[in-house]
N, C-alpha and C positions, 0 to 999 in steps of 0.2 A: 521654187525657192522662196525665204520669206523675205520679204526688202528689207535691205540695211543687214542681211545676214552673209558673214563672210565665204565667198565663194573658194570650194577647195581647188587645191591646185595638184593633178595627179603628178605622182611620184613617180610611178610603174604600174604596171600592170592593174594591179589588187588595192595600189594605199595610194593615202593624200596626205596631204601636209598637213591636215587638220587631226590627223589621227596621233600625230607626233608632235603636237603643240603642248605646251606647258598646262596643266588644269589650275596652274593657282592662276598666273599672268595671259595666257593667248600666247605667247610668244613663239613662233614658229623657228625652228633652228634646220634646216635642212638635212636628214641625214646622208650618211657619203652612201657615194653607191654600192661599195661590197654589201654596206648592210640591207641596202635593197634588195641585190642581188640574191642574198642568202636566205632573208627572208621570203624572196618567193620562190625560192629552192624549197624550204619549208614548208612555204605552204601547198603546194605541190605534192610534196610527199609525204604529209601528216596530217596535213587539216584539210581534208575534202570540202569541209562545210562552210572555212573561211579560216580566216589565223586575225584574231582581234591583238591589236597595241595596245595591252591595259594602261604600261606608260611609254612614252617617248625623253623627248629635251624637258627637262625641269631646269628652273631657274631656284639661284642659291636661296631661295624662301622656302622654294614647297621642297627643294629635295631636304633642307631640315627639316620641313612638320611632316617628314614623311621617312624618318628617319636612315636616308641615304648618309652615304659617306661621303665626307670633306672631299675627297677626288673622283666622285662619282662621274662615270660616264656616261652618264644618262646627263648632268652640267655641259659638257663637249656635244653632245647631242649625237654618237654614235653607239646608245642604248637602247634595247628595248625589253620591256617588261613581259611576257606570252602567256599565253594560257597552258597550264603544266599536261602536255602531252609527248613531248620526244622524250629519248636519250638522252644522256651524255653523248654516246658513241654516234647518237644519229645527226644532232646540231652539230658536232665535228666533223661531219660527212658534207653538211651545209656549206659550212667553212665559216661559222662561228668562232672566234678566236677567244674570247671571255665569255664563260657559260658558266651559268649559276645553276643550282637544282635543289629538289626539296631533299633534306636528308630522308626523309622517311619513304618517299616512293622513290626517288631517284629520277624523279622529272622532271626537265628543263624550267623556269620559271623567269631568265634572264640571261640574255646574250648581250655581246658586244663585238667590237672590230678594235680593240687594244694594239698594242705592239706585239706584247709577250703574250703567248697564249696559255691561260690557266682556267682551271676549273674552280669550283668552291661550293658547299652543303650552306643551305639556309634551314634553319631549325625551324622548329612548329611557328614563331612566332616572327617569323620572316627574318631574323638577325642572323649573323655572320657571326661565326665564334673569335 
């Protein structure tokens, strides 16, 4: 390790806290464990090779210059951003409760642990209609 570099702290199995920290601030926000859970249901059953965090917890700075939404759950810190390879049908199999996907292929690109469980299409340019 390099001195003075922050030591990760494992989550589960596969992830660390560091993979779920803020990229604008550090800030590490814990996520709950269903998303753990689910996640590595996932990656279990669709990413042989590994399942990367592109994003985790953002802080209300970077989820604006990153143009999330005012009640993003990725702020709560029970979001994660993935590399577009499931389902719909499959991340509900996970037990993904908020799953986002690209409209044009139909795979996954963001899940969550919500209350209400919904889906929703991200157009080419990663917005929400």
């Amino acid at each position: 390790t390099t001195p003075g570099a922050p030591v990760a702290l494992r989550l589960s199995a596969h992830f660390t806290d560091t993979e779920f920290a803020c990229r604008h601030c550090g800030k590490v926000k814990r996520p709950p464990e269903k998303l753990l859970k689910a996640l590595e249901l996932a990656r279990s059953r669709h990413y042989p090779k590994g399942l990367t965090i592109r994003s985790g917890y953002r802080c209300t700075v970077h989820n604006r210059a990153v143009g999330g939404k005012p009640l993003s759950r990725h702020k709560v810190g029970d979001a994660a951003d993935i590399p577009p390879v499931m389902t719909v049908a499959e991340a509900k199999a996970c037990g993904f409760r908020g799953i986002g996907f690209q409209a044009a292929t139909g795979l996954v690109i963001h899940v969550d642990m919500r209350w209400v469980k919904t889906t929703w299409a991200y157009d080419a340019d990663g917005k929400t209609p």
